[in-house]
C-alpha positions in Angstrom: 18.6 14.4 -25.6 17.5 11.2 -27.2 15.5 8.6 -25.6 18.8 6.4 -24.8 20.2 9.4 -22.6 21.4 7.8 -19.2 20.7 11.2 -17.3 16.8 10.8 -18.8 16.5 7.0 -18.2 17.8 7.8 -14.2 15.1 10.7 -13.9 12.2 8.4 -15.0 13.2 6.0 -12.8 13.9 7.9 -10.0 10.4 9.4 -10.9 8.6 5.9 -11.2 10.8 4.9 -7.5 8.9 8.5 -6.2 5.5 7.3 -7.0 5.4 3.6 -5.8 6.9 5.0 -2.9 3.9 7.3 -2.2 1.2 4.5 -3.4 2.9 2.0 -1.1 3.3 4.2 2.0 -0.2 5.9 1.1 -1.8 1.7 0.6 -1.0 0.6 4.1 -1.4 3.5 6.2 -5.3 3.2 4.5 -5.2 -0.5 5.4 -4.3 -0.4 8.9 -6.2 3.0 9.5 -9.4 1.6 8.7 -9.6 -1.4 10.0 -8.5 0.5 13.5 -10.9 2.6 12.7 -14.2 -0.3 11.9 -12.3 -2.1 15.3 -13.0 1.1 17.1 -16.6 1.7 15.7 -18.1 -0.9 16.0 -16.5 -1.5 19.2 -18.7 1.5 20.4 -21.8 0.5 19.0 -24.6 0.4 21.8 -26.5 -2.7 23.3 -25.3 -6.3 23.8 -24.1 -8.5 20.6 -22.5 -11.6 21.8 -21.3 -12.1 18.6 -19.6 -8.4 17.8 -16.6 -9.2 18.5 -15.9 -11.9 16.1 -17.9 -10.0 13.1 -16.1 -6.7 13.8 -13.0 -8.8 13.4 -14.2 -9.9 10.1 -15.4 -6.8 8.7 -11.9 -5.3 9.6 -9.7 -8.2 8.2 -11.6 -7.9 5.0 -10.7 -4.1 5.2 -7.4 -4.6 5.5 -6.5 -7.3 3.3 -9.1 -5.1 0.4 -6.1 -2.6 0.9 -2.9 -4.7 2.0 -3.4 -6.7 -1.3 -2.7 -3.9 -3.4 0.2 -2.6 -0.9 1.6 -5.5 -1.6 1.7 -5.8 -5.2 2.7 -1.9 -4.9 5.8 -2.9 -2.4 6.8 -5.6 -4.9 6.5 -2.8 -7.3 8.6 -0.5 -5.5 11.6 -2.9 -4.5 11.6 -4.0 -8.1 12.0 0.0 -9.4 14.8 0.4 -6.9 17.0 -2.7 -8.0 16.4 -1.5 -11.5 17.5 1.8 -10.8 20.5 0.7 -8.6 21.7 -1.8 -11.4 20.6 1.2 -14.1 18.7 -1.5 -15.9 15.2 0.7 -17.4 12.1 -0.4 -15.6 
């Protein structure tokens, strides 16, 4: 097999498709499971803080978007690999 082999060039791809998949999926199910889980936290944090409300909602947006950014770029990533792969252009 040479390096130009079709059957090679679709098992890297599908390979490359595999592993954005699980980096995507793996990206936002961190992003939105920790900032539930600072929401939640904080949320049961004793004694009165007018103000906890709208810092724990900044502490968990910064969580998420810290992970969603990446997701993002990863989802680009991953719906790039696919059309390359449909079209059997190399990625």
């Amino acid at each position: 097999m040479t390096d130009t082999d079709p059957a090679r060039s679709d098992h890297r791809r599908r390979r490359i498709v595999i592993v954005l998949a699980v980096v995507t999926i793996t990206l936002w199910c961190v992003a939105v499971a920790l900032a539930t889980t600072v929401l939640v936290l904080i949320g049961r944090l004793p004694g009165e803080d007018p103000d906890r409300d709208a810092r724990a909602n900044q502490i968990a947006t910064g969580v998420f978007v810290s992970f969603a950014l990446p997701a993002t770029a990863a989802t680009i990533g991953l719906v790039a690999a696919r059309r390359a792969r449909a079209r059997g252009r190399d990625v």
